[in-house]
N, C-alpha and C positions, 0 to 999 in steps of 0.2 A: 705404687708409683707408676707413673706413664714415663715408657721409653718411646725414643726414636730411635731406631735401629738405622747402619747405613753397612748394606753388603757389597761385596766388592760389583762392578759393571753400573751402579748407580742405583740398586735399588736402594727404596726405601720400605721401612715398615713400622705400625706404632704398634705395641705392644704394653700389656702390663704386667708387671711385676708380682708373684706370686709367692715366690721362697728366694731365697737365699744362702749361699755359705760364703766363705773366702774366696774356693775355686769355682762355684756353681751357681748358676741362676738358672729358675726355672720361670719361664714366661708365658704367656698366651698372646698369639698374635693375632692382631684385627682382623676376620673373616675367616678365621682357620680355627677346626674343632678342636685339634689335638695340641696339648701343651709344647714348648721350646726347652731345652736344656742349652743353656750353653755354657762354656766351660772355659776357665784363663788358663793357657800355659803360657810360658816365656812372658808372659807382662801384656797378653794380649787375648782378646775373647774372640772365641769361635764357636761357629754352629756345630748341632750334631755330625753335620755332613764334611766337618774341617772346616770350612767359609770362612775367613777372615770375618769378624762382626765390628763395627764401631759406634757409636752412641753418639747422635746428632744434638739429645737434648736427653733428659732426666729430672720429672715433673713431678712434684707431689698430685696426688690424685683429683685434690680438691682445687686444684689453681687455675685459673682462668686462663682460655686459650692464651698463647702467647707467640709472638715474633719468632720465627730460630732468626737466630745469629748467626751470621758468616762461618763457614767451613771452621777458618784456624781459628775462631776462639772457640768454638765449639770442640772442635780437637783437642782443645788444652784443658777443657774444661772436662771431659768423657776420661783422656790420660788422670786426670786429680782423684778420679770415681774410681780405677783399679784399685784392687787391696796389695797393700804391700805387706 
């Protein structure tokens, strides 16, 4: 799967999808050698470093570019992706 990652101050970053558990994703991010952990507490995902992290979009691999969608439906739609 292709993420959009959105860090706090406005970055962006896409990244792909590697492993998975309930609390953990292990990522690889465009341009960078070394793999991404990041991890939900409280109902929300964070970098290694703490960073608040949020998901602009979440793509299957194979899907043809596509439009992001405005912030707030993107938002609501990244919230439906947390595990509960």
């Amino acid at each position: 799967m292709r993420l959009f990652l959105h860090y706090p101050a406005g970055r962006r970053m896409e990244a792909v999808l590697l492993a998975t558990s309930p609390d953990r994703l292990r990522i690889i991010v465009r341009g960078q050698s070394q793999t991404v952990e990041l991890r939900r507490r409280h109902g929300h995902w964070y970098s290694e470093k703490g960073k608040r992290v949020e998901f602009d979009a979440i793509l299957a691999l194979d899907s043809a570019p596509a439009i992001m969608p405005a912030a707030p439906a993107v938002a609501a739609v990244a919230g439906s992706f947390a595990y509960h």
